[in-house]
C-alpha positions in Angstrom: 75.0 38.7 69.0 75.2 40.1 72.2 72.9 43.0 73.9 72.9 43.6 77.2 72.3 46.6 80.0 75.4 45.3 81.9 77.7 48.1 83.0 80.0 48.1 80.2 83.1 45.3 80.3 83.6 45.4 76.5 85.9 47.5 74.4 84.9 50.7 72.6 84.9 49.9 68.9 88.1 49.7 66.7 89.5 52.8 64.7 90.9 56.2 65.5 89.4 59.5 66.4 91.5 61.6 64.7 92.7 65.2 65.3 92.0 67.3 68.1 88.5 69.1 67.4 87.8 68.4 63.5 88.8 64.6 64.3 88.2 63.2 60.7 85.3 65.9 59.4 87.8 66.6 56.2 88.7 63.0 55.0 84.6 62.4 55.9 83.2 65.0 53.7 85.3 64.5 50.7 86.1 61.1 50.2 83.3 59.1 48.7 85.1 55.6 50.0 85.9 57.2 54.1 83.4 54.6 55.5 84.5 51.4 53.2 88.1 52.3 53.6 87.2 51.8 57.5 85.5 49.0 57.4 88.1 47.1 55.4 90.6 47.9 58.0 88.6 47.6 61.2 85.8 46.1 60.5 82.1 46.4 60.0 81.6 48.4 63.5 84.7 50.8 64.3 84.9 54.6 65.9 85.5 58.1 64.4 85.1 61.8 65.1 83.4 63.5 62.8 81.6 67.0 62.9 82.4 67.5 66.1 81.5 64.3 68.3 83.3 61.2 68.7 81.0 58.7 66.5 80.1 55.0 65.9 79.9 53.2 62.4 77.2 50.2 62.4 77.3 48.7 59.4 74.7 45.5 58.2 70.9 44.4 58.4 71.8 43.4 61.8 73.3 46.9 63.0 70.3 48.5 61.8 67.9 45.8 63.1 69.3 46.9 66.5 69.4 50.4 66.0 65.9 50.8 64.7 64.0 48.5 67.2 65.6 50.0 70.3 64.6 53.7 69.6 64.0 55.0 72.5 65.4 52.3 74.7 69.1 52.8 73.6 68.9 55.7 70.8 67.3 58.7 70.1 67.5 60.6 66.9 70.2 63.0 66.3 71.7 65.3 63.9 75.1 66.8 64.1 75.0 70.4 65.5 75.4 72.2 62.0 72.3 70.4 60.7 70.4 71.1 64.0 70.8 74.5 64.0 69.7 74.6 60.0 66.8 73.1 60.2 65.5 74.8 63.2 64.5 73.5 66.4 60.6 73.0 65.4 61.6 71.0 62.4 60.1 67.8 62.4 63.6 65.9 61.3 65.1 67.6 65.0 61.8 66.9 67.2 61.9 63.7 69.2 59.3 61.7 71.8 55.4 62.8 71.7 56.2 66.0 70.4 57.9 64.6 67.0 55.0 61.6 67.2 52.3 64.2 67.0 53.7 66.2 64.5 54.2 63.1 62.0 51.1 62.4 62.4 49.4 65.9 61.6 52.4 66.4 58.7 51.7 63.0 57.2 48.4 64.9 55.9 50.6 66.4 53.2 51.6 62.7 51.3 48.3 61.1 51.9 47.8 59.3 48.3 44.9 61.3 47.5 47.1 64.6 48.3 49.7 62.9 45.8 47.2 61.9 43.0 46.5 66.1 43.3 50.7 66.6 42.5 50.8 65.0 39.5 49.1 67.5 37.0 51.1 70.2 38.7 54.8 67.8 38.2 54.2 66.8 34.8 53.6 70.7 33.6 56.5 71.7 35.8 58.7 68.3 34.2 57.9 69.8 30.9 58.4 73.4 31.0 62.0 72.0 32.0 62.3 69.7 29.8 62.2 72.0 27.1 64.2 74.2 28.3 67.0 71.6 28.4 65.6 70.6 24.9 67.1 74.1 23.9 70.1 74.1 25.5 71.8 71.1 24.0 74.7 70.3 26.0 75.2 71.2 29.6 76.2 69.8 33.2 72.9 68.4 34.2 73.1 68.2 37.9 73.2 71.9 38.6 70.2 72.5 36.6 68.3 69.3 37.9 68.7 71.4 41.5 66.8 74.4 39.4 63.7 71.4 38.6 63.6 69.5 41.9 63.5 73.1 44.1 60.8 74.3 41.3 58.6 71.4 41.7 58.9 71.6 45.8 58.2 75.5 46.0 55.6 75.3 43.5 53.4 72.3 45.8 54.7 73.2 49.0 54.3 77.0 49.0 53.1 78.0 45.9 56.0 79.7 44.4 56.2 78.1 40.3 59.4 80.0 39.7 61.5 80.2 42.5 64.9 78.4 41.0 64.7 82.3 39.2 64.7 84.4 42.5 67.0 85.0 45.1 65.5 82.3 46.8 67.4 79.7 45.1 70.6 81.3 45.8 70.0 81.3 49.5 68.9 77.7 49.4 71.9 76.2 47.8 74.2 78.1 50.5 72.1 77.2 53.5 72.6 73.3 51.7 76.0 73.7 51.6 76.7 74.2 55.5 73.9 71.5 57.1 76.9 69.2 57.5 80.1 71.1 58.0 81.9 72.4 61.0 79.4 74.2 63.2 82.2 77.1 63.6 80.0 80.9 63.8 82.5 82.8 62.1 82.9 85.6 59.4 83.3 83.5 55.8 82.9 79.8 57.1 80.4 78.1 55.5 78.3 77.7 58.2 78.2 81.2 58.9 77.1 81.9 55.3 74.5 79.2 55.6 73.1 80.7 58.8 72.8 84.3 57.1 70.6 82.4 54.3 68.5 80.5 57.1 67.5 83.6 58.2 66.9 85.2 54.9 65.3 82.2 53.7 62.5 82.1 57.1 62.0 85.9 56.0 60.8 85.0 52.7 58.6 81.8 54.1 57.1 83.9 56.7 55.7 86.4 54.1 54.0 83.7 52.4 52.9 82.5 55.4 51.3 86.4 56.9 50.0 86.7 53.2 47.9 83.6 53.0 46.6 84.0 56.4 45.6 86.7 55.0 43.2 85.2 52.2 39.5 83.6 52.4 41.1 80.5 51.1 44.6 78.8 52.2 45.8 77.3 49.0 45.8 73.8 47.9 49.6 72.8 48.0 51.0 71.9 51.6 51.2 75.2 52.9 47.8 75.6 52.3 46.7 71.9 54.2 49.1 73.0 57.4 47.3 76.2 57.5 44.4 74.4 58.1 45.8 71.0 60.3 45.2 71.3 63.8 46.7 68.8 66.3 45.5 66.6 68.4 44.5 69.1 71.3 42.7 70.7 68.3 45.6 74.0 67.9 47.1 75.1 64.6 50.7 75.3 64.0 52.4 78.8 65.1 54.2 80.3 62.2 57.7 80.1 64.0 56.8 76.3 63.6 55.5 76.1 60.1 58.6 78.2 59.1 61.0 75.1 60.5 58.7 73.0 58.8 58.3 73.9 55.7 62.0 74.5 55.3 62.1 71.0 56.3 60.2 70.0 53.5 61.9 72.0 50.9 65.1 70.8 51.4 63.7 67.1 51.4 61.5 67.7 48.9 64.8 69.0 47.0 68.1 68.1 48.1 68.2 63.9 48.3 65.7 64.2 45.3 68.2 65.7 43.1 70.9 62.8 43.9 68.1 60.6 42.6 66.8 61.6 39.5 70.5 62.9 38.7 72.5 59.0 39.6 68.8 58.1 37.3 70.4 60.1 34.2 73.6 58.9 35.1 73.0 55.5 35.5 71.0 54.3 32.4 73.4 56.6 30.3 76.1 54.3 31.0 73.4 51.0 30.9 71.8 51.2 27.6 70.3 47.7 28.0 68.2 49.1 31.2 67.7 52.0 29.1 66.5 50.2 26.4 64.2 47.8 28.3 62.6 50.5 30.4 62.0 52.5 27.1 60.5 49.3 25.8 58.1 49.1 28.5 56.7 52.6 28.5 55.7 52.1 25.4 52.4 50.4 26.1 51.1 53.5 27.3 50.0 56.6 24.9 52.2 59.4 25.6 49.6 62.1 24.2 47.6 61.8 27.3 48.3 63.3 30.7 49.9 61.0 33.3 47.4 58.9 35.4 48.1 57.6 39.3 47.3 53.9 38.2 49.5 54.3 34.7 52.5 55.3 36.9 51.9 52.4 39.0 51.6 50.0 37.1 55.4 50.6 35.4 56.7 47.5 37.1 60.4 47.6 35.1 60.5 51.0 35.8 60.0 50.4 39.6 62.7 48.2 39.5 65.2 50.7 37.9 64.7 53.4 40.1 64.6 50.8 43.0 68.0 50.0 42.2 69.4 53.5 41.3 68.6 53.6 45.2 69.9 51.0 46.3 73.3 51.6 44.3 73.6 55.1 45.5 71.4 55.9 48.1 70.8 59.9 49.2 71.9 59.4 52.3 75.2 57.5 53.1 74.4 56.9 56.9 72.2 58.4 59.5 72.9 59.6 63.1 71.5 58.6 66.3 72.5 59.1 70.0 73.3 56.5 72.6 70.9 57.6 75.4 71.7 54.7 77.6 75.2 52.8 77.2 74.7 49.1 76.0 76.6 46.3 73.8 76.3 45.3 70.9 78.8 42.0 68.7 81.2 42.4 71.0 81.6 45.9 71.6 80.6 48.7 74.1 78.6 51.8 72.5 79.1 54.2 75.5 76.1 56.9 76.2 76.5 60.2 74.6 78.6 59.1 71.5 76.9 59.3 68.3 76.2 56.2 66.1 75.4 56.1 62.3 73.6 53.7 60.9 75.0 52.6 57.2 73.0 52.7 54.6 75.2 52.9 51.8 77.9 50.4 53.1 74.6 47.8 54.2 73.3 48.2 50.0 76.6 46.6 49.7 77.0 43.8 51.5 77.6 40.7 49.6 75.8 38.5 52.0 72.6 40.6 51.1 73.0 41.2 47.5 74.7 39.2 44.4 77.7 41.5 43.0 76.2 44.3 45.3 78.4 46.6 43.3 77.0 46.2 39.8 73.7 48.1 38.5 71.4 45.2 37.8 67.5 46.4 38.5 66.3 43.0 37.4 67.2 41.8 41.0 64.5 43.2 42.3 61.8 41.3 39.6 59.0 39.8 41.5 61.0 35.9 40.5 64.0 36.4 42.3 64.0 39.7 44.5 66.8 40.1 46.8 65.2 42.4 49.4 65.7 41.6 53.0 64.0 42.9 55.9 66.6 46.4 57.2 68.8 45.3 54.6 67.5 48.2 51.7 66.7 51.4 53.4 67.0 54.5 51.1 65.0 56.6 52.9 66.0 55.1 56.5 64.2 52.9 58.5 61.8 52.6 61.7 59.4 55.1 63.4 61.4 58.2 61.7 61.2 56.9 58.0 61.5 59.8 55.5 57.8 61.0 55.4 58.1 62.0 52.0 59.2 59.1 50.5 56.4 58.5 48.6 56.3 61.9 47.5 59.9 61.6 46.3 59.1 58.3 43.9 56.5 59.9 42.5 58.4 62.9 41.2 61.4 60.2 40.4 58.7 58.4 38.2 57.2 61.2 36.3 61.0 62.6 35.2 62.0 59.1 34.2 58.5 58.3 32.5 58.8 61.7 30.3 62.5 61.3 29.8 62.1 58.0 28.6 59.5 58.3 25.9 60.6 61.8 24.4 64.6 62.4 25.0 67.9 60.6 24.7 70.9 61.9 26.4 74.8 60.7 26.3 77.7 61.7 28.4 80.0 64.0 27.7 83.7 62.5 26.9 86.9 63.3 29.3 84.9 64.4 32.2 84.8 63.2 36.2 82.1 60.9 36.8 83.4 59.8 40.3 81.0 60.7 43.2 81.3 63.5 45.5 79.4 63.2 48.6 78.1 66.3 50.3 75.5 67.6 50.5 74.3 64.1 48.6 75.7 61.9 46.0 76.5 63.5 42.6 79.3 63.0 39.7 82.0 65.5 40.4 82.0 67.8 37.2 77.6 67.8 37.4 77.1 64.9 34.7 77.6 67.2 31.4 76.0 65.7 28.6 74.7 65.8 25.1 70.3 66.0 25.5 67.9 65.7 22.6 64.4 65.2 21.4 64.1 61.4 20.4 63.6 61.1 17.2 
């Protein structure tokens, strides 16, 4: 490998840029294979436009060694210009250098384990109360009404709201999702314009919350309640225009890559009913009549693996973005400052030289025996000094939906439908994984 500050005497990376302006957005956002289809032509580092920048694929442990230990030197984090808008400029996904450091560090409050431990009384009632409402229903597309659970369960412990898949709220949400990565393009009916309108109407609502709980003696015991009270290091609070970004922030990753999980979960052990069977087996060492403990949930080692591997398999995020700050080389190749690189997630969870038959689902590879884990070579929630804050949030919720489904339902896919992936705004089968969902007997 070579890495140098050199002025640049290698070639830009292999591949095509596409058409004036959109470049290769279209083919980007709805083909599931755009970045394998690349790779097998041009190999595991090639160039693109998409969302309006010309971009570089890195795909491998190496690539995203490199990426992720020269933050700072070479790259800085970036998001294209339709997500940056979205989330807002205080949002701790858009902040970068001591600014973005000192936030992490105040909003890491809100995933401390004891913080977590809190969460789970208030999951498993929220788990339930949907459970039994799918109980009722029967048959249904599962996805769109996994969305309803996984935005419940982030308004009711982020800002208090136990019901908001039933208000307008939700309604805003899923449009502002639907334009963080399109064509930043501020016109009447695009969907970035629609998604803007719901930003705003969606701050509204947060801001409310916000005025009204300032308001009370006491700030609440869910996030909004702890950022009320965090100060940061030079011993301010956070300004509401801030806590608004943030907290937005939080919702949508508290939602959105959530319900890819728990939904490829469903999916997965549907068509696996030997992983289903074993990780059924193993819960049954623990007595389902009483309420969900921290050290019961960790000490599901089989299930661990599973939902280790639903991750690795299909992974919420395909890629993520950086910018080349400074221009610099890397096997063979020029990456010029001010293009955009992406860092593969996906593609890397696939690599044969990392994993045995990376394409099939087979969670015992990552048993204690014969794990096959190496280091930047299984990132599911990204890697380095920006790693997904709420990851450990995230498995916990993952956990306590596979732990109830597994000892009280059974569920079975629905015949003639289209179970091939469609990628935005995360992972999902195309027609919303109908299926059959019962009561075990």
């Amino acid at each position: 490998m070579t890495i140098s500050q050199t002025k640049p005497t290698l070639p830009i990376p292999p591949g095509t840029l596409g058409l004036p302006l959109i470049g290769e957005t279209l083919s980007f956002l709805r083909d599931a294979d755009f970045v394998k289809k690349r790779q097998e032509k041009y190999g595991s580092v090639f160039k693109t436009n998409i969302l309006g920048r010309p971009t570089i694929m890195m795909i491998g442990s190496e690539a995203n060694r490199f990426i992720l230990t020269n933050e700072k030197k070479y790259f800085e984090s970036s998001w294209p210009t339709s997500t940056k808008t979205l989330l807002g400029p205080a949002s701790l996904s858009i902040q970068t250098g001591d600014i973005h450091k000192s936030r992490r560090k105040l909003l890491v409050q809100a995933f401390q384990p004891r913080v977590l431990i809190g969460y789970i009384p208030t999951m498993e009632k929220t788990t339930r109360r949907h459970l039994q409402k799918w109980e009722q229903q029967g048959t249904f597309a599962w996805y769109p009404l996994l969305r309803k659970y996984t935005f419940d369960v982030a308004c009711r412990l982020f800002i208090g709201d136990e019901k908001a898949s039933e208000t307008p709220m939700a309604e805003w949400f899923e449009t502002w999702c639907q334009g963080l990565f399109s064509l930043p393009i501020r016109l009447p009916g695009t969907t970035f314009n629609r998604a803007l309108n719901c930003r705003q109407k969606l701050l509204d609502k947060i801001e409310s919350i916000i005025r009204q709980r300032q308001q009370q003696a006491e700030p609440g015991e869910d996030t909004l309640g702890l950022l009320l009270q965090a100060k940061d290091e030079d011993g301010k609070s956070l300004s509401v225009e801030e806590l608004k970004d943030q907290i937005i922030t939080f919702l949508f990753a508290g939602h959105e890559t959530l319900t890819s999980n728990v939904t490829n979960f469903c999916y997965l052990l549907a068509q696996h009913p030997d992983v289903l069977a074993k990780a059924r087996l193993e819960q049954q060492q623990f007595k389902s009549t009483e309420p969900l403990t921290f050290e019961q949930l960790k000490s599901m080692q089989y299930l661990d693996q599973v939902l280790k591997e639903v991750l690795r398999l299909v992974p919420p995020a395909g890629g993520i973005f950086r910018e080349v700050i400074e221009t610099c080389e890397f096997n063979g190749y020029t990456l010029p400052k001010g293009w955009a690189v992406v860092y593969q997630i996906k593609r890397t969870h696939q690599e044969h030289s990392i994993y045995n038959e990376p394409e099939k689902f087979n969670p015992d590879r990552f048993s204690p025996e014969k794990t096959e884990e190496q280091p930047y070579g299984y990132l599911p929630f990204g890697g380095g000094m920006r790693e997904c804050l709420g990851k450990e949030f995230a498995k916990l919720e993952m956990k306590i939906l596979a732990t109830m489904l597994l000892r009280e339902y059974e569920w079975e896919l629905l015949p003639n439908q289209d179970l091939e992936m469609t990628v935005t705004p995360t992972p999902h089968p195309k027609d919303g994984l109908l299926v059959n969902f019962k009561r075990s007997l």
